[in-house]
C-alpha positions, 0 to 999 in steps of 0.5 A: 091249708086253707079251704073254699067255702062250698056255696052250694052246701047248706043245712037244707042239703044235710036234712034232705040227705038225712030225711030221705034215708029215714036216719036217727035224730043222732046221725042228723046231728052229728051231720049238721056238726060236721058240716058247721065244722067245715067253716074253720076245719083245715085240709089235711097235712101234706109233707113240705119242703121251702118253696114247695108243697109236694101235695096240692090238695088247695087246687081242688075246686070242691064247688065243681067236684061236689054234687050231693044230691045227684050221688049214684052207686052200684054196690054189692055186697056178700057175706059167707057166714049168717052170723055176721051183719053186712048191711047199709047203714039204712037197713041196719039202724032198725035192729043195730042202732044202739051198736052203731051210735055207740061206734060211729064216730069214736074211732075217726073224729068226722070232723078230723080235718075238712075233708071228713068232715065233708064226708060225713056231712054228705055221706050217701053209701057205705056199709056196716059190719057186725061181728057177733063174739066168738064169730068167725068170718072170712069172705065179707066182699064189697064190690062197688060202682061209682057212677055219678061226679060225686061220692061219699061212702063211710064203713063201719066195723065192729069185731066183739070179742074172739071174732074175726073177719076178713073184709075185701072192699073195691071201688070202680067207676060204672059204665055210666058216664059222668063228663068232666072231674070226679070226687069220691071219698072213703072213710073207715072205721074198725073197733076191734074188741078184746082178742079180735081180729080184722082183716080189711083190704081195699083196692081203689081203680077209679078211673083217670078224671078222679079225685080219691081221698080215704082215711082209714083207721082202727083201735084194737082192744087188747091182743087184738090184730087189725091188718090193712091192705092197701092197694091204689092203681086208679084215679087222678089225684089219690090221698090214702091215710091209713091208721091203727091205734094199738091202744090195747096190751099184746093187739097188733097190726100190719099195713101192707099198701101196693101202688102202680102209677102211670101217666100224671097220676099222683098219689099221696100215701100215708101209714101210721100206727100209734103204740099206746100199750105194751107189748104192740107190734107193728109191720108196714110195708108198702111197694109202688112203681111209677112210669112216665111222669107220674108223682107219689109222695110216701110218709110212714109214722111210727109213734111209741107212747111213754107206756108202751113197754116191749114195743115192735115197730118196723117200716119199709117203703120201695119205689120202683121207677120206668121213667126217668120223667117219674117223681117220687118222695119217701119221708119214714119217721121214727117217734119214740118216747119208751126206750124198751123199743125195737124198731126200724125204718127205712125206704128206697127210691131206683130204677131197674137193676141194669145188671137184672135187666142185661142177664135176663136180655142176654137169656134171649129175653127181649127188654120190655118182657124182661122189664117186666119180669123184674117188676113182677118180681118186686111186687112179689115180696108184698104180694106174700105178705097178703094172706087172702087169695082173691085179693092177691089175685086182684092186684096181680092182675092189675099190675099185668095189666099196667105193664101191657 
């Protein structure tokens, strides 16, 4: 997919960037890297079917949308536990920047596709996240703000060794108001050591003039576990690419991803797990309901490599529609290359059981009150699957919310 040029970016805008944080030389360069890339890098790939591209990421004007030295954020951040780091990168560069040059990058390439390409060249928040070995940690929080047309955030987790941790990450947009489209975009990356373990949970509810792309995407070392919850309620146009490489013997992972979509809000979600090892297990599960004329597009991957022996992989995808204006696409895919497999996939796209829907009305419940009972009860075989109370909390409000 083709690109615009940005003519308002330049080498002068990086630098100024990249001055104004007092970054390493390292950092600058891999800055100036990503934003050369930008000239030849493609947007990301959306499923296709002739005549129709069910994603338009080409309709975006980046020459309006992006403003990167007008970037504003609110964020705060709390970790329960002192022995973990939970920092800005600007504060952590002073005593952990040998840990953050060797991490930064190797997980997600910055220059991927353009759109991390654009993000790591322009980048301005984010977090770094440092779990010594041996330590455990379960209630890192960043609650965050956006609150200028733009911005670009990158997330940096390391988990050495018999760690773990349990990140809950959120993004909405400030009382500041900003006229006109908005942009913002969310990288993560998650090195996961020997028999580490990491949970990270991010909830997106930005408001209905933005544009949301992230790309999240773990390597875990050997029997170590990384999990994601994914949830997605806001925005206009929404992308999430959420992955995990199990690129050690035993590690494992789950993708657990909720949506609500209302209005003309589309979303353009996607789960994939690599198995490069033996003895990996994966599980994705992701629930989502549409109302009005809302779009989602779903694609889940599950690649099983040569030499991934005793592999476990198992997907499932369901759409729940209110509208019959609503749209929705599921594309689950199987690629497996070891024939010591066990795996499945599958998806489902309907409406309201009329049978569910008459029981309950002729229990003296009236329609919109049992409509939404059922709807709270679809979400409810993803909701036990996220472990962590507060954020399981979050989304239950936000679909009760949706459904007044």
């Amino acid at each position: 997919m083709s690109t615009q040029a940005i003519e308002s970016l330049s080498e002068d805008t990086v630098r100024r960037i990249a001055d104004e944080r007092d970054e390493p030389e390292w950092l600058l360069e891999t800055r100036l890297n990503a934003l050369s890339a930008l000239e030849t890098a493609e947007l990301p790939d959306v499923i296709q079917t002739p005549g129709r591209r069910w994603t338009d990421l080409e309709a975006l004007d980046f020459e309006t949308l992006v403003d990167p030295l007008n970037q504003s954020d609110a964020t705060e951040r709390t970790a329960g536990d002192d022995e973990v780091v939970v920092l800005p990168f600007t504060e952590a560069f002073d005593e952990y920047g040998d840990v953050i040059e060797a991490n930064f990058g190797s997980v997600l390439d910055p220059e991927h596709n353009y759109l991390t390409a654009l993000s790591v060249a322009l980048f301005t928040t984010g977090t770094f996240v440092y779990v010594p070995e041996g330590v455990d940690v379960e209630d890192v929080t960043v609650r965050a703000e956006m609150n200028s047309r733009s911005l670009f955030s990158q997330t940096l987790v390391v988990a050495e060794e018999s760690s773990s941790v349990t990140i809950l990450e959120s993004i909405e947009s400030g009382e500041e108001g900003v006229d006109g489209d908005r942009y913002f975009s969310n990288l993560v990356e998650i090195a996961a050591g020997e028999n580490a373990t990491v949970q990270f949970g991010s909830l997106q509810n930005l408001d209905d003039d933005s544009y949301t792309y992230s790309l999240k995407r773990g390597v875990t070392d050997a029997y170590a576990t990384v999990d994601w919850i994914e949830s997605n309620f806001g925005s206009k146009l929404t992308r999430s690419d959420v992955e995990t490489e199990l690129n050690g013997d035993g590690s494992e992972s789950q993708i657990v991803g909720t949506f609500f979509g209302t209005d003309d809000q589309h979303f353009d979600l996607n789960a994939r797990v690599w198995h490069q090892a033996e003895h990996t297990t994966a599980d994705l599960v992701t629930r989502g309901v549409l109302d009005d004329v809302a779009r989602s597009v779903y694609e889940g991957v599950q690649d099983v490599g040569e030499d991934a022996w005793n592999t476990s992989s198992y997907q499932r995808e369901n759409t729940l529609m209110l509208s019959d204006d609503a749209e929705a696409d599921a594309s689950p895919k199987l690629i497996i290359h070891n024939h010591d497999t066990e795996a499945s996939h599958s998806a489902t796209v309907g409406q309201v059981d009329a049978e569910d829907l008459f029981y309950l009305e002729s229990r003296s419940i009236d329609s919109r009150t049992a409509r939404n009972m059922l709807v709270e009860g679809f979400f409810v075989p993803v909701l036990e699957e996220i472990a962590v109370d507060e954020f399981r909390d979050d989304v239950e409000d936000l679909v009760l919310e949706r459904l007044r």
